[in-house]
C-alpha positions, 0 to 999 in steps of 0.5 A: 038428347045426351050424346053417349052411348047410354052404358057411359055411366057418370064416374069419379068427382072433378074439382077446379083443380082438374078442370080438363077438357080431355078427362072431362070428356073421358069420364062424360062420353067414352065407355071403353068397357062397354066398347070392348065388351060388345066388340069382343062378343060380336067379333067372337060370334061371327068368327069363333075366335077372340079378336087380339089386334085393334085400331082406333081411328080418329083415337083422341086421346087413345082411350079405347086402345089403352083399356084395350091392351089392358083387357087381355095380355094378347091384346095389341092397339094402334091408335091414329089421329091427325091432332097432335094436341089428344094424342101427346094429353093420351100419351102422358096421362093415358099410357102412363098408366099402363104397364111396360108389356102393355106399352109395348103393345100399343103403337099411336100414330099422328097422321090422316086416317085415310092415308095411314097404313097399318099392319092388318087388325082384327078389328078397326074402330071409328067411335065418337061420331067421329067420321060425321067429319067427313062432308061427302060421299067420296070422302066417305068412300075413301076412308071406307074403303082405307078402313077394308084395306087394314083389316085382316081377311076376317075383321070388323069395322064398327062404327056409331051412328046417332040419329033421329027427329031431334038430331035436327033440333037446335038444342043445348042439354045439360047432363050432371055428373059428379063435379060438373057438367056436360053440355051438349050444343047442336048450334047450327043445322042445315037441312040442305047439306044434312050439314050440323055444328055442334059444341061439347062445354063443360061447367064445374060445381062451382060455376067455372065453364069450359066454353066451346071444349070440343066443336064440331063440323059434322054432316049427319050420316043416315045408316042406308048411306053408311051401309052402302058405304061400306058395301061400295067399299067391298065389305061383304056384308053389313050390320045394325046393332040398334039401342033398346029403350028404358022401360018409361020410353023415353032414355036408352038402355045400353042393350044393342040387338042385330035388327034389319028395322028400328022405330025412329024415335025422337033420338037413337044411337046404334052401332054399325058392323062392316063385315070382312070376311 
């Protein structure tokens, strides 16, 4: 069970001089490209316009916002996290590649995500998993209800959600990529908490590992708790956009279709869409 959206293809080669967990995990897990495309048709089909304004919670290193800007001149991001370390790696090796008029229309933040208010976007993102570190349901409702305050009268939140029997497994599986390897660690699950701990190590060609890059201190999330959720929160309605399964039913297509019931496969990745209108 490989934790990334199917469309994240492997890309590029990684040597022992580049041996860094932040470009490692952008090339192993996040698919931008992929990201903005299904935002921008979803948003487009709902509301007849193209959405220009984004924000990327729990931003990292701030990917998505600068493939954001880039992806059109209208475009503008305000990426917000509460871990200085991705956010100063984002800002010299990310924004450095962008051009002037885009660095000026890309604004990061280091702060909560609940507490920071934005100017209102079309469209507010939490990728990654990355809510799955917020243990309760008031904490959720919180940042929820923060997320419906910031967006524009018309505006999207997406979401993804992970699940299925094996997301409950403790297990280690490995991808290889080109110059590496990605391996995904579900270390600890508790069935009373739907509490999880799980790591992301990386290992090069050559045999050098990268222990413990990234752990995490999640609770699993079902997609009837998110949704209601959000409808607590005041969203006017909800979304699922469920993973199509390759042809031999074993791997993820990339495809996401709008479906009110899904199959529960050993693994699944969706998205969830809350709706501001």
């Amino acid at each position: 069970m490989e934790r990334r959206k199917q469309g994240a293809r492997p890309r590029g080669t990684i040597d022992k001089t580049s041996l860094d967990k932040y470009a490692l995990y952008q090339r192993s897990v996040q698919e931008p490209e992929a990201d903005i495309e299904f935002i921008s048709e979803t948003f487009t089909a709902r509301f007849r316009r193209r959405p220009h304004f984004l924000r990327e919670d729990f931003c990292g290193t701030a990917y998505l916002a600068c493939e954001w800007v880039k992806h059109d001149p209208a475009n503008r991001a305000i990426g917000v996290d509460l871990d200085l370390e991705p956010i100063s790696w984002g800002t010299a090796t990310n924004v450095r590649d962008l051009s002037k008029r885009q660095v000026q229309h890309l604004t990061l933040h280091q702060g909560d995500v609940v507490d920071f208010r934005s100017e209102s976007v079309d469209v507010l993102v939490a990728f990654n998993f990355s809510y799955y570190s917020l243990k309760t349901r008031a904490d959720l409702l919180r940042y929820f209800e923060a997320a419906y305050s910031n967006l524009k009268q018309e505006g999207l939140f997406f979401l993804d959600i992970y699940g299925g029997p094996e997301a409950q497994e403790l297990v280690e599986e490995t991808t290889v990529h080109d110059g590496f390897h990605y391996l995904w660690d579900q270390d600890e699950f508790d069935p009373i908490h739907s509490r999880m701990a799980c790591h992301i190590h990386f290992e090069s060609s050559t045999g050098e590992r990268i222990e413990r890059a990234f752990s995490y201190d999640w609770r699993l999330w079902t997609v009837l708790e998110v949704r209601e959720a959000l409808n607590d929160a005041g969203f006017t309605a909800t979304e699922v956009y469920w993973e199509g399964i390759e042809e031999d039913g074993n791997e993820g297509n990339g495809a996401f279709t709008l479906q009110e019931t899904a199959e529960n496969t050993e693994s699944w990745i969706a998205y969830i869409v809350g709706i501001k209108e």
